[in-house]
C-alpha positions as CSV (number, residue, x, y, z in Angstrom):
1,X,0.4,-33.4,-8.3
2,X,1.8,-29.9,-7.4
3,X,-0.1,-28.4,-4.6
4,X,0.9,-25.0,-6.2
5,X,-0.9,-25.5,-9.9
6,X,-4.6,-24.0,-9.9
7,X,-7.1,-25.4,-12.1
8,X,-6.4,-22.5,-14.5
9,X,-3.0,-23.6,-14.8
10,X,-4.3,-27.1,-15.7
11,X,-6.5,-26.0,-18.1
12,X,-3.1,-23.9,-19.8
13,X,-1.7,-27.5,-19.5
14,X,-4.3,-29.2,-21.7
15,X,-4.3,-26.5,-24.1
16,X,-0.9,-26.6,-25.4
17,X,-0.8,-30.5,-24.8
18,X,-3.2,-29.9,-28.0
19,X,-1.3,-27.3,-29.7
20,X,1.7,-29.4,-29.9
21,X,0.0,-32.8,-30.7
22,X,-1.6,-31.3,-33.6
23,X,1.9,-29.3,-34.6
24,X,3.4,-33.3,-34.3
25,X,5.2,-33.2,-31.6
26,X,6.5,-36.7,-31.0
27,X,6.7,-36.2,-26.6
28,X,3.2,-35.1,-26.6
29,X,1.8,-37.7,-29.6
30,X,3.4,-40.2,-27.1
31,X,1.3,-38.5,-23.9
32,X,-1.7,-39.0,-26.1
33,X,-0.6,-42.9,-26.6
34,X,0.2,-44.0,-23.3
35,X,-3.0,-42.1,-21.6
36,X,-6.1,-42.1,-24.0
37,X,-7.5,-45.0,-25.4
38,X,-8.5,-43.4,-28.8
39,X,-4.5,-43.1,-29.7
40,X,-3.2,-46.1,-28.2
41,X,-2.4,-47.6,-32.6
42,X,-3.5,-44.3,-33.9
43,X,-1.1,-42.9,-36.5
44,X,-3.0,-39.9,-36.9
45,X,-3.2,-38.3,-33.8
46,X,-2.4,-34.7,-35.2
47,X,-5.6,-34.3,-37.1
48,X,-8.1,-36.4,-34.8
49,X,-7.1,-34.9,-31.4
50,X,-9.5,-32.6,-29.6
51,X,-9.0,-30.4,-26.6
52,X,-11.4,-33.2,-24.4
53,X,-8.6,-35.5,-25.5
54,X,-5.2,-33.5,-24.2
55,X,-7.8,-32.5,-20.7
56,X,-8.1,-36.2,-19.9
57,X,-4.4,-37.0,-20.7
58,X,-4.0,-34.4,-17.6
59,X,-6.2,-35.5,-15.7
60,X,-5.3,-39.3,-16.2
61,X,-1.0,-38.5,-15.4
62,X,-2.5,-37.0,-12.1
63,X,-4.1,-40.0,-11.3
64,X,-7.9,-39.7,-11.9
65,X,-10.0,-41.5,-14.3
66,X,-11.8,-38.3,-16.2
67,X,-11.0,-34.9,-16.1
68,X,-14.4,-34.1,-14.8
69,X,-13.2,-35.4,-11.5
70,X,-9.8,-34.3,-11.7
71,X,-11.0,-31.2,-12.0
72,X,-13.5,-31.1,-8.7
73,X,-10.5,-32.1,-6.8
74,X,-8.1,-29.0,-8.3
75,X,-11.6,-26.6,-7.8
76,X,-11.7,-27.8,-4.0
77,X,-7.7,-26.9,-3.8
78,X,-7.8,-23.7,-4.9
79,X,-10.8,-23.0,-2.6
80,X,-8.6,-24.8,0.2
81,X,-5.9,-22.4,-0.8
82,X,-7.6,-19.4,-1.0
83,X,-9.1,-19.8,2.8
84,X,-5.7,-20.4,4.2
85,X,-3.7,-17.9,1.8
86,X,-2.0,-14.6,3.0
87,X,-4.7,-12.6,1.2
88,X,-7.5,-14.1,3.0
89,X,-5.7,-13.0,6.4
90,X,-5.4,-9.5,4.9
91,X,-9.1,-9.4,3.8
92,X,-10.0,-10.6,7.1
93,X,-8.1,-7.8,8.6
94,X,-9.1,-5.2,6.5
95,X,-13.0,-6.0,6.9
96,X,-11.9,-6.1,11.0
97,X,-13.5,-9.3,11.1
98,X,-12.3,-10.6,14.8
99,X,-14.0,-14.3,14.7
100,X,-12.9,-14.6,11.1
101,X,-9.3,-14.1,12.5
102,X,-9.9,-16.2,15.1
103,X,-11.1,-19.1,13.4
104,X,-8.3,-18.6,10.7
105,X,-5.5,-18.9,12.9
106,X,-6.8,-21.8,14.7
107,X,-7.4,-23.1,11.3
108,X,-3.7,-22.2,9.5
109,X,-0.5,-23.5,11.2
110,X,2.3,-20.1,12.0
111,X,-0.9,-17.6,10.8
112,X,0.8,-15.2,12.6
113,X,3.7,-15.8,10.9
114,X,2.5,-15.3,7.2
115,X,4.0,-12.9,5.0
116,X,1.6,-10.6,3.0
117,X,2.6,-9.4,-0.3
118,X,3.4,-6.8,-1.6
119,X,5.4,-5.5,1.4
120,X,6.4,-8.9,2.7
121,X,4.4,-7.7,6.5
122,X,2.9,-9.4,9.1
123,X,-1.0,-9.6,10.2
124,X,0.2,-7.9,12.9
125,X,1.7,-5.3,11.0
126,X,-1.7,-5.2,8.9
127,X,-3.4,-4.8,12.0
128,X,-1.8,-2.4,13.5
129,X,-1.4,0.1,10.2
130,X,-5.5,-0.6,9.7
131,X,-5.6,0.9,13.6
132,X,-7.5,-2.4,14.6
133,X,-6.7,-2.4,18.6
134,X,-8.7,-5.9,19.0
135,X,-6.8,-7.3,16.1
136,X,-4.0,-6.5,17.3
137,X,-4.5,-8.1,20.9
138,X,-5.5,-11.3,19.9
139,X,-2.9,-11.9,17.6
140,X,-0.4,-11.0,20.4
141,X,-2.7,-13.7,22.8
142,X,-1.4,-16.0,19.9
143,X,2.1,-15.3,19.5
144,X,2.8,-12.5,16.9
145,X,6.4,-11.4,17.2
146,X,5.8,-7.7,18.0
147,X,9.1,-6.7,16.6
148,X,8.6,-8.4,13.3
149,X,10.2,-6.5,10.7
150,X,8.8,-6.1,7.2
151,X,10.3,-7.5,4.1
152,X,10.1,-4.3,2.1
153,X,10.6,-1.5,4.2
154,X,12.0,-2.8,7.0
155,X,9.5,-1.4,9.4
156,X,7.7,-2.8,12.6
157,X,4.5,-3.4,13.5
158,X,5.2,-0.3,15.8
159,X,6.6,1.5,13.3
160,X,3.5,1.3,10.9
161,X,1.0,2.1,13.4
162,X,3.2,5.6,13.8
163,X,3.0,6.4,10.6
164,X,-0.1,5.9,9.5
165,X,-1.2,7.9,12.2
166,X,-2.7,5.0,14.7
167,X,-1.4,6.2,18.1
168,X,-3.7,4.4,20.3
169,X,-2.4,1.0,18.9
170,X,1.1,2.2,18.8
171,X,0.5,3.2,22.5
172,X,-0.6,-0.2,22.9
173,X,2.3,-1.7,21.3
174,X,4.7,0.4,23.4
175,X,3.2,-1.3,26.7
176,X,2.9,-4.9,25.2
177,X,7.0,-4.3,25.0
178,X,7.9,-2.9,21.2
179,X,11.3,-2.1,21.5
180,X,11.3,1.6,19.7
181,X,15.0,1.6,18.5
182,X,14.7,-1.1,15.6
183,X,15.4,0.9,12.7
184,X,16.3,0.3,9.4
185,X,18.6,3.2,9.6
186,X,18.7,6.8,11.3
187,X,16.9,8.7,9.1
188,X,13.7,5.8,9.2
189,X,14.0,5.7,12.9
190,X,10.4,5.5,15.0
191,X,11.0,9.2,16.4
192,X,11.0,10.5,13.0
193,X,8.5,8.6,11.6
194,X,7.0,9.9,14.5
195,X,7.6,13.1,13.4
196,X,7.1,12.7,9.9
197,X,3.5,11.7,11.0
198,X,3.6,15.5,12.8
199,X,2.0,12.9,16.0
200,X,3.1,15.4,19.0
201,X,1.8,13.2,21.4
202,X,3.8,9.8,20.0
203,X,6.8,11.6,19.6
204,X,6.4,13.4,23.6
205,X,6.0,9.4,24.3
206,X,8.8,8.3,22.7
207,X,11.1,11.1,24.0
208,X,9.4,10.1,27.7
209,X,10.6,6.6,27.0
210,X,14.4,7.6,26.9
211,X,14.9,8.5,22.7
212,X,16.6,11.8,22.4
213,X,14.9,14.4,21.0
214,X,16.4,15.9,17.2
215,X,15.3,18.5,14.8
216,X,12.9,16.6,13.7
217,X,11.0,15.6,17.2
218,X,11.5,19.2,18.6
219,X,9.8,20.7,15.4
220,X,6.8,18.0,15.5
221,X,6.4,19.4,19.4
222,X,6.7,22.6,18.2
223,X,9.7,23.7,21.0
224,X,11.4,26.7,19.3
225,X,13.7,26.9,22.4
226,X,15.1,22.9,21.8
227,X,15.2,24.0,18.0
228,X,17.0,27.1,18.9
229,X,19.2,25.1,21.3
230,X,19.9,22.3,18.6
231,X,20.9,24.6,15.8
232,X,23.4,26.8,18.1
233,X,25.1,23.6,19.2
234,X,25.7,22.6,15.6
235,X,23.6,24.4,12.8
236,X,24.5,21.1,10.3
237,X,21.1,19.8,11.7
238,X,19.0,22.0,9.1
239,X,21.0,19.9,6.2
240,X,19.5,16.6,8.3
241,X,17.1,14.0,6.7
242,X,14.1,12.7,7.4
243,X,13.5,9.3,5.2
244,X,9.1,9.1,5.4
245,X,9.6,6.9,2.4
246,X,12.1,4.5,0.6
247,X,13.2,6.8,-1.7
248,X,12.5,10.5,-0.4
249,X,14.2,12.9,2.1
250,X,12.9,15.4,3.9
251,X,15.4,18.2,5.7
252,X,13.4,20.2,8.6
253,X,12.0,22.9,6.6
254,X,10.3,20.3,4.4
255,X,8.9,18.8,7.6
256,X,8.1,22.1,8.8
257,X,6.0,22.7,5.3
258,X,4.1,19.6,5.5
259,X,3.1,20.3,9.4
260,X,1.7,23.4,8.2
261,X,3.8,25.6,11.5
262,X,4.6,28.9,9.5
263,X,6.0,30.1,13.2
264,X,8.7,27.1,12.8
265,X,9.0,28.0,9.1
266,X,10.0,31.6,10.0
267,X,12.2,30.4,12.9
268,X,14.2,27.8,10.8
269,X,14.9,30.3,7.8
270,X,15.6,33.2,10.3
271,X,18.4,30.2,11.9
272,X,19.6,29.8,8.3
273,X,17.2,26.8,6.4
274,X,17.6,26.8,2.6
275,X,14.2,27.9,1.4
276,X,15.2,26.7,-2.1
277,X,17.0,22.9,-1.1
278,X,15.3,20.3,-2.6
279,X,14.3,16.5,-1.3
280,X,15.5,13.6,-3.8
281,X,12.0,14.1,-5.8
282,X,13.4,17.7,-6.6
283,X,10.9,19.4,-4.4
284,X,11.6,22.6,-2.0
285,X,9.4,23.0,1.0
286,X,6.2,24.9,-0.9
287,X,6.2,22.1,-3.3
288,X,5.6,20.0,-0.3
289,X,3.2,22.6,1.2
290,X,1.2,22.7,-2.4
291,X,1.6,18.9,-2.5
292,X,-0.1,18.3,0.9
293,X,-2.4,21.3,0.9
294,X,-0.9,23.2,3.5
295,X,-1.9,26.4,2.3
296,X,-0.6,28.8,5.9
297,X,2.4,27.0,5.6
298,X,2.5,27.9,1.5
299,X,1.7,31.2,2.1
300,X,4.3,32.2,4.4
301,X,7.3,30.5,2.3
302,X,6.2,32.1,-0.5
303,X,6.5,35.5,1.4
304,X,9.4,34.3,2.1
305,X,10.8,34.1,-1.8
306,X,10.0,30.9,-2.5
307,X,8.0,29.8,-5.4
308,X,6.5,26.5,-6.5
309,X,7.0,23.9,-9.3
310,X,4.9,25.6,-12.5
311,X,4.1,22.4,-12.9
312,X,2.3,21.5,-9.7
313,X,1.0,24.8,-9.0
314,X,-0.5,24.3,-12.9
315,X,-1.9,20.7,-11.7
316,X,-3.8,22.2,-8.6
317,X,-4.6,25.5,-9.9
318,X,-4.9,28.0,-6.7
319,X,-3.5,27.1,-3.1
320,X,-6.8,26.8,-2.0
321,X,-7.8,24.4,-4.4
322,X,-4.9,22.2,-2.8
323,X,-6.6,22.3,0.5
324,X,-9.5,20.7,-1.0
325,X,-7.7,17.9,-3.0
326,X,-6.3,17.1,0.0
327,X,-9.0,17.0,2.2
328,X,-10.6,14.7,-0.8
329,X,-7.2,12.2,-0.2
330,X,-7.7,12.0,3.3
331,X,-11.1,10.6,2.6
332,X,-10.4,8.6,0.3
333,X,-7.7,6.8,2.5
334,X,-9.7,6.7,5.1
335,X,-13.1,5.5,3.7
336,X,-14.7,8.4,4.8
337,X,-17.5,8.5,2.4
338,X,-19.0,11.5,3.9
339,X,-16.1,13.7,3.0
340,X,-16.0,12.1,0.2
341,X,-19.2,13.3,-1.1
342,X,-18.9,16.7,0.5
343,X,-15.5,18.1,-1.2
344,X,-17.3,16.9,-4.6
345,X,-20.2,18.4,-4.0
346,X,-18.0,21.5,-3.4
347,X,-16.5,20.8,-6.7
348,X,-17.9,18.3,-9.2
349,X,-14.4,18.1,-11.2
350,X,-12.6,16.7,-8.6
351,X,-14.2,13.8,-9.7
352,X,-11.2,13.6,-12.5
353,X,-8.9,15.7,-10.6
354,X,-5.4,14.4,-11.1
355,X,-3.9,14.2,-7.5
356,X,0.0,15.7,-6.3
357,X,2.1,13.8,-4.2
358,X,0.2,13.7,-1.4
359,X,2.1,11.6,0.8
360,X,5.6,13.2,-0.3
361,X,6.0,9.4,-1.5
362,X,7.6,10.2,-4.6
363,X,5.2,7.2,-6.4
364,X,1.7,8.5,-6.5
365,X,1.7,12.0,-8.9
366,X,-0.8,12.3,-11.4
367,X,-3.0,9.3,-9.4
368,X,-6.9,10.0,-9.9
369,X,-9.5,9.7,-6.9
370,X,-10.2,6.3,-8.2
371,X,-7.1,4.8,-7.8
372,X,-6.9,5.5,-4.6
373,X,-10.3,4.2,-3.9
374,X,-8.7,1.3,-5.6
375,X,-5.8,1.4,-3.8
376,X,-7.6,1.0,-0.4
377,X,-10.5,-1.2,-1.5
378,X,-13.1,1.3,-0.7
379,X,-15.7,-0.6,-2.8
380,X,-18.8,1.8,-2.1
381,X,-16.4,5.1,-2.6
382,X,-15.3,3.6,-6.2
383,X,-19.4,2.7,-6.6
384,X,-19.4,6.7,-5.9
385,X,-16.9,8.4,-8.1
386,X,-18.2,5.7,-11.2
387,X,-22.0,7.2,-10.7
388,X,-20.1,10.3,-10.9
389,X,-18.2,9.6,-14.0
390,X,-14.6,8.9,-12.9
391,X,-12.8,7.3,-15.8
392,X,-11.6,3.5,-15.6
393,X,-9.3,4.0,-18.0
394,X,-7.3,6.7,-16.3
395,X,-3.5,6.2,-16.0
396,X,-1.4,7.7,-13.0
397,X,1.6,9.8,-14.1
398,X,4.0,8.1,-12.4
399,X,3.4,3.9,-12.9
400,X,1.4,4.8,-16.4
401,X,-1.3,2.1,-14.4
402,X,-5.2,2.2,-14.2
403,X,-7.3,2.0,-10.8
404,X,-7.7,-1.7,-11.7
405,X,-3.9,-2.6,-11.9
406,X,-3.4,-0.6,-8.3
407,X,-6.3,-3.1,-7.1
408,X,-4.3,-6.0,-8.7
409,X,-1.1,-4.3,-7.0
410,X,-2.7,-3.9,-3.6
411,X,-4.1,-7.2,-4.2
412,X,-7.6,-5.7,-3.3
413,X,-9.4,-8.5,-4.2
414,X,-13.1,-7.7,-3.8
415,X,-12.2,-4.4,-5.8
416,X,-10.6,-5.6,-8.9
417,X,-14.0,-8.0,-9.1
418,X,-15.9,-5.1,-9.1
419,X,-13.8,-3.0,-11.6
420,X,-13.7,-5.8,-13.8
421,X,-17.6,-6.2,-13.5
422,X,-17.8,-2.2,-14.5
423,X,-16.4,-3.2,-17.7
424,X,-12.5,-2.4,-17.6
């Protein structure tokens, strides 16, 4: 018997077993023969056969005597391979569980090898992009490769703890020997993710480490006099990209924009940025300052001549309103209930609010508060937004998906149960 088949897919089994039996089917007629008693001389197996019939046919090629028993042993499978799956690592990891992760990889051969789906990572990677330090340490104690590249974005353990903002585990990771330089390619490289993240203090500690400082790293440490320096020696650098994603660029105005620094915005277009060149979501730097609610950094592009996408500025209504979305997104990434409740106290219909581009991702527009809820298994902020009548049934602009199918996506298991118990 395949270790891979669940008892669901054995119960699919016995189904059409039946369905072809009782459509005449000669291969499954002899199944029915050579297996169950009742058929053994029966010539009229099509209109006598019964699904309890085709079930103990399974069970009995599998090698039990009723599929009552054949069926305990597939039950205590599943539940074998759900406790030693890649998903149960993540779950442990997300919940921060440290005996739990103990106790699984002395329980699971390679554990620290695993690949999580979707992005094909490591627990340490997990770890390190949840910012769990004592995660992090023990699966080092137990052999995780610390320059483990991911299957889907090509990123280390290192690399993910920089972008999502967790210095003191990327700190950590620096002195436990990551080697800084892996990168996918030179626009995905750990300074400028670094950078991207607008971390001044991972990027100064990079650039201490040896990395040469670029646009991008002199704008995230806010040196006008290395920016000035950079663009005199060769002025092609304010055409450079920044990759912060698989399939978006930024150039250093956009960066700028996002890190909300109106005194590097003036300085880049006074040294000759394009206020009007777009990334490879068709965005200019305000679109990027309206996406992530940057509203100084809005304000001074747009004095400036620049003027946003109709169609965003009609999505988030006012500047300031951005600055509220966003503050709502970094809750709702972070679990921060709190701020949570206190930007929709501030304004009930953010509730439904249909969310930019926040992470200048290129695959999140139109995304409501509960899909990214979903997204991050925030259980009690989804209990939230549901008492406050966010819609189930909402579909994200961009993946034409509901909060449930970004649970299934994100594989947040304890999430999609829930949605699925709130009637989607």
């Amino acid at each position: 018997m395949s270790k891979e088949l669940t008892l669901d897919s054995y119960r699919r089994r016995a189904k059409e077993l039946l369905k072809l039996a009782q459509a005449g089917d000669k291969v499954a007629q002899a199944r029915l023969k050579r297996y169950h008693p009742n058929f053994t001389r029966s010539t009229t197996i099509a209109d006598a056969v019964a699904l309890r019939h085709a079930q103990l046919v399974i069970a009995r090629e599998n090698g039990f005597s009723s599929w009552l028993r054949f069926k305990g042993y597939v039950a205590t499978l599943d539940r074998s391979r759900k406790e030693h799956s890649p998903e149960r690592l993540q779950s442990i990891i997300q919940s921060r569980d440290l005996e739990a992760l103990d106790e699984f990889i002395a329980r699971v051969p390679n554990a620290v090898k695993l690949r999580i789906e979707p992005r094909g990572t490591t627990a340490l990677h997990e770890a390190a992009a949840n910012n769990w330090q004592d995660g992090v340490e023990l699966l080092l104690e137990n052999g995780a490769d610390i320059n483990a590249v991911s299957v889907q974005s090509a990123a280390t353990p290192l690399q993910l703890a920089v972008g999502y903002g967790c210095s003191s585990v990327a700190l950590g990771l620096l002195q436990h020997g990551a080697d800084p330089t892996i990168q996918a390619n030179a626009e995905r490289s750990t300074l400028r993710i670094a950078a991207c993240a607008t971390d001044r203090a991972m990027v100064q500690a990079l650039v201490d480490r040896g990395m040469q400082a670029d646009i991008f790293a002199a704008i995230a440490l806010q040196d006008e006099t290395l920016i000035r320096k950079l663009v005199i020696i060769d002025a092609s650098v304010l055409r450079e990209r920044l990759r912060p994603h698989e399939v978006v660029t930024f150039f250093p105005l956009h960066l700028a924009a996002t890190a909300n620094l109106p005194r590097i915005l003036d300085l880049l277009i006074y040294l000759g940025a394009d206020v009007n060149a777009v990334d490879e979501q068709n965005r200019t730097a305000i679109d990027l300052a309206l996406h992530t609610g940057k509203r100084e950094a809005y304000e001074r592009l747009y004095s400036n001549g620049s003027r946003p996408n109709p169609e965003l500025l009609a999505l988030v209504q006012t500047p300031e309103r951005s600055e509220h979305i966003a503050r709502l997104h970094a809750g709702l990434v972070k679990g921060n209930k709190e701020l949570v409740v206190k930007e929709l106290d501030a304004d009930p219909t953010l509730v439904k609010q249909r969310l930019p581009d926040v992470w200048g991702s290129g695959g999140t527009f139109g995304a409501t508060p509960l899909h990214w809820a979903a997204m991050f298994g925030h259980v009690n902020i989804a209990r939230l937004l549901i008492e406050r009548d966010a819609s189930l049934s909402a579909r994200d602009a961009t993946y034409d998906s509901t909060p449930l199918d970004w649970a299934m996506e994100y594989r947040r298991q304890e999430m999609v149960e829930f949605l699925k118990a709130q009637g989607e």
